[in-house]
Structure formats: C-alpha cells, structure tokens
N, C-alpha and C positions, 0 to 999 in steps of 0.2 A: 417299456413303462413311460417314457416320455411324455405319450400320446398321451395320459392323463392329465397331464400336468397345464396343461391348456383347454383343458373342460372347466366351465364353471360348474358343471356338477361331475365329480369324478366317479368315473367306471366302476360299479360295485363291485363286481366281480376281479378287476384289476389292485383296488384297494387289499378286498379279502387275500389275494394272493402277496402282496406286500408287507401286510402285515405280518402274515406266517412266515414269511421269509427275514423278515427282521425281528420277530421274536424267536426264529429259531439261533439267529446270530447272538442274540442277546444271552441266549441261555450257553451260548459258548465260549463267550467272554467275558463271562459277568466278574463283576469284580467285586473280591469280599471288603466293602469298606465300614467305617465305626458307626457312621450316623444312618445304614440300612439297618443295623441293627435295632431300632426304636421308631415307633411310630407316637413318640414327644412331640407334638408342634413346633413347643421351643428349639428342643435340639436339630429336628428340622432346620428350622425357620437360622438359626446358627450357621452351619453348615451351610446353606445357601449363599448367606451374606460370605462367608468366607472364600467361598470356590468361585467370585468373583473376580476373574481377572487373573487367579491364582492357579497353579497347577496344583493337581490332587497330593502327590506326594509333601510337598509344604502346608498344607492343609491337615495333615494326616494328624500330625504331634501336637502342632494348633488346638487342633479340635477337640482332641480330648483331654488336653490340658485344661480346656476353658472350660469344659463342661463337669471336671472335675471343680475349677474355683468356685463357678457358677453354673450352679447345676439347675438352676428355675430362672425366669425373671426378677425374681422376689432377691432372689444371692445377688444379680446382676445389679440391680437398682440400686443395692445396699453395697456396692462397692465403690471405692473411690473410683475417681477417672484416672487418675496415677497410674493405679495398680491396674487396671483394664488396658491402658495405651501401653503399660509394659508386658504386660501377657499377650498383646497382639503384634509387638514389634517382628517383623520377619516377613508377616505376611502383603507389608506395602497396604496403599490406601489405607491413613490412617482415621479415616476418616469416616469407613464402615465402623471400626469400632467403635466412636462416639456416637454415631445414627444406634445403633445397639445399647448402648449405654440408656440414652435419651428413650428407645422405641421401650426398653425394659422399666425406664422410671415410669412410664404412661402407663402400658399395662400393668402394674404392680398400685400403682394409686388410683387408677380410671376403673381397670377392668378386674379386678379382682384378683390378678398374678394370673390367669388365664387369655391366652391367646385367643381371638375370634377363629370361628369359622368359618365366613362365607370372605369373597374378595375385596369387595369395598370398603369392609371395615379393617381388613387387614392391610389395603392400599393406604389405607389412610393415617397409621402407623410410619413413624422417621426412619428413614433409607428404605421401605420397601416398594418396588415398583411391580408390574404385572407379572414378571419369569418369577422373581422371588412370591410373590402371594400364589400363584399357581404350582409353585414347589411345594409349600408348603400343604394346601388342600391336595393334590397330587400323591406325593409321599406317605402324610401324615392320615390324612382321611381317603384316600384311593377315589378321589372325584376326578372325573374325565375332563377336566380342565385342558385350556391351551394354554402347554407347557411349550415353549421354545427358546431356546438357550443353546449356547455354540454348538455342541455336540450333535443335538437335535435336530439344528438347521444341516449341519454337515450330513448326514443322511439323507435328509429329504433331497440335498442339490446332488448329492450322489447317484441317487435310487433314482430320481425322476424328473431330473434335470439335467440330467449328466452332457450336453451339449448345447446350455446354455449356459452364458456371463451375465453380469446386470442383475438377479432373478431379487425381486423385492418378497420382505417379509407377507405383504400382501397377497401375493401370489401362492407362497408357502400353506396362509394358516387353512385356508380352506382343505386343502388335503390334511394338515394336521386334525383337524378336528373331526375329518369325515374316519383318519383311520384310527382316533382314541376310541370313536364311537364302534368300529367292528374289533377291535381289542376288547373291548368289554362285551362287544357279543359272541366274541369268539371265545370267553372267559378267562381271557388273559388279565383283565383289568389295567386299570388308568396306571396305578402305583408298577404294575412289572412291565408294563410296553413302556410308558415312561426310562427306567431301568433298561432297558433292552436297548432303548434308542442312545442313551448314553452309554452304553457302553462299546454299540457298536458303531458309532462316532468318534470315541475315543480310538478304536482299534483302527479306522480310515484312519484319522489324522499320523498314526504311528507310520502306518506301510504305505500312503497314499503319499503326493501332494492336497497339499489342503484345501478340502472342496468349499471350507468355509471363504475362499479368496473369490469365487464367485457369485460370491452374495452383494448385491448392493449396496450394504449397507457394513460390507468390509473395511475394515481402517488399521492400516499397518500404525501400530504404537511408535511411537517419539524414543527415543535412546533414553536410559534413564541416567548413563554415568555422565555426572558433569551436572545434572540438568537441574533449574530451579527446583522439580521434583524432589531430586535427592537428596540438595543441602536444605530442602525443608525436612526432610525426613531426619538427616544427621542431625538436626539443631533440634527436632522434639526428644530424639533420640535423648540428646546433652540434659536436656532438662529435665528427663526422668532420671535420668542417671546422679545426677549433680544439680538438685533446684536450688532455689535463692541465690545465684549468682547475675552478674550485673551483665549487659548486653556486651559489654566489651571483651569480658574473659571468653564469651563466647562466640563472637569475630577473631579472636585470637586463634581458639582451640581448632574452627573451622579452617582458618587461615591455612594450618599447619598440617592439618591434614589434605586441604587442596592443594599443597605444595607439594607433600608426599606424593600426590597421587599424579603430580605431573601439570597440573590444572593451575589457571591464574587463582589468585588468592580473590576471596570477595569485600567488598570493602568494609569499613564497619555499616556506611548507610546501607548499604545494599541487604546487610544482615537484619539491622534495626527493623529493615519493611519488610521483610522475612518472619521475623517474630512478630509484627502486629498482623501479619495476614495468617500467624498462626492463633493470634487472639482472638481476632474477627469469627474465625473458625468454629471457635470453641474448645481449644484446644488448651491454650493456655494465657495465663493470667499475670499482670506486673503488679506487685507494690513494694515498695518502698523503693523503685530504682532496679526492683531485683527480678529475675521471672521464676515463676510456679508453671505447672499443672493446674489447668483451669479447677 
C-alpha cells in the first residue's frame, strides 16, 4: 500500500481495497460511546471540543454531565461562567470551555439557538477550527468532509506510510479525501468510515507504537506538574471554589501546596501575573481588591 501514498492521484483500485479493510476494522472495534448516540450538532460539536487533547475515558462523565446541565446552546448561553469552568474542571484546557461558553452566547443571540451547517459559518464560531467543524458535518450530518484528527492521521501513517518519518498533513489529505469518497460509494458513508477510522486508530495506538510519532507535525507535550500550566489551572481552580478573596490568600494557599508537593513556592508577583493572564483570558475578573469568575 505504500506505493499509493506517492501518487498525486491515488490508485482506485488500491483505495477501494483500503477502505474495506479499515471499515472492516472498524466494525471490530467500534466502541459504544455517549455522543454516537445523537446526531445533535450541538452535542456533537461538545464532544469534539472535549476529546481535545483529552483521553476518551475522562471525557466520558464530562460529557454527559454537561449535556445533562446544558443540553442546547440556548441552556449554555444562559449559564454563568462559574458554573461552566466548574463542570469542566478535570478535563484541562480551560479555556475550551470559555470558547463554548462564548461560541453558545453567538448562536443562541445571532443564530437562533441553531448550529450552522456548512463549514465556514461554523469556522467562524469561537474555538472552532477545521477537525472540529468537519466533526461536526461528519457525525452530525454524514458529509464526506476532511476529517483528520489524531487517530485518523494514525491510520493513514500506518496503512500507507508505514515506512516513512516526516509525512506532512499535506501529503495525508489527498488520500483522505479520495477514500471518504469510496466509503460513500461503497455505502459505508462519511459518518461510519469516519467512526471506523477512530476507532481503529485508537486500537493501533493501544498494541502499536504510536504511528502518530511520524507525522511532521508530531510535538511531544511539555510536563504539566510544576508547570506554569498547572498553577494557572490550581489558581482558577481556587476561585471557583473560594471567589472574593484577595491575591495574597491565594499566593498563600498555592504556596502551600507547592511546598506539599516538593516544588519551590511561587512568589506573590509571580501569582499576581498569573491571575491577570487569567483576566486577560477571560476567565476571571478583580474588584474591589478581590477576584471572581469573569
């Protein structure tokens, strides 16, 4: 299969065979998850921002907790930020939930509580980028979109690249797109080859090394204990938990858990420019001396 992989137009007949062999994968490890069950945009379009960076099982309780608080745009919109940055704590990047927050207040006032359908208008929606708006038409409306996202990518460098490093998304989408289109001839459709390919991506990365390492555009993540990361995250943490308190008790309280934890303590400035870059953010808010939840 290789030999496709350096065609600018790839082998019909080599395609047709790949796709049958990764939808039959697919249909062998599919996995029964919350947000297959609906074809919502919304809950969609959720799930996607979530399984960002995130592994599925922390995702799982996530998900249906939120969609239980906020089960439309219209719930989301009409919720404080508070109570959204505290239902999303666990999942890390706090900052997808505020893009959700913000993407829910626009459709709920612009769009009528209804999600768009085509990509542009839904690119053009806060935190969503091309894998996210192609999930969503993908999933939700079964359009033969280029869907590529980690799992996706691992397949294709699996299946048809298996001896090469470096391999750029570039390289990728053209096969992507050439075998959504014999999935949908083959009558698999966009929405289960999609499904198929995540699933048996997922099942590589379990038994394999991970073929996502040769991708170009691979980037081994930063450590998060210790790291300015984390004590931004403790310190939004603090303020859901405990708001109207002044920057110091919360240089204190981080203090004392950096010491717990082995770590040098951080200073009070160091905190101070911590919480205004959590301001700046939109995260959260000072007055009188004291900080909130934006």
């Amino acid at each position: 299969m290789d030999r496709i992989a350096t065609q600018l137009d790839p082998d019909p007949s080599e395609i047709e065979a790949f796709v049958a062999r990764v939808a039959g994968y697919g249909r062998e490890f599919y996995r029964d998850l919350p947000w297959r069950r609906t074809r919502d945009p919304y809950a969609v379009l959720v799930s996607e921002v979530m399984l960002q960076q995130t592994q599925v099982a922390r995702v799982v309780p996530k998900y249906e907790a939120w969609i239980e608080a906020f089960p439309t745009p219209d719930a989301l919109a009409a919720a404080p930020l508070a109570a959204v940055l505290e239902l999303w704590q666990g999942l890390g990047y706090n900052r997808r939930a505020v893009a959700l927050k913000r993407l829910a207040e626009q459709v709920a006032n612009q769009l009528g509580g209804k999600l768009p359908a085509d990509e542009r208008a839904l690119r053009s929606l806060p935190g969503v980028g091309p894998a996210t708006a192609a999930g969503v038409l993908a999933f939700a409306h079964d359009e033969p979109v280029s869907y590529l996202e980690t799992n996706v990518r691992a397949v294709f460098l699996h299946e048809l690249f298996a001896d090469r490093d470096g391999v750029a998304d570039a390289e990728i989408m053209p096969l992507l797109q050439a075998a959504v289109a014999e999935a949908c001839r083959q009558g698999v459709g966009a929405r289960e080859w999609y499904l198929a390919l995540l699933d048996y991506g997922a099942h590589l990365k379990r038994s394999l090394p991970n073929p996502s390492r040769r991708s170009a555009h691979h980037a081994r993540q930063s450590p998060f204990e210790g790291s300015r990361r984390q004590k931004r995250a403790w310190l939004l943490r603090a303020v859901i938990a405990a708001p109207g308190q002044i920057a110091e008790q919360y240089a204190c309280d981080l203090a004392a858990a950096e010491r717990a934890a082995g770590r040098d303590e951080p200073t009070l400035e160091e905190v101070a420019a911590l919480l205004e870059d959590l301001v700046s953010e939109g995260f959260l808010a000072q007055r009188g001396g004291c900080w909130f939840v934006a």
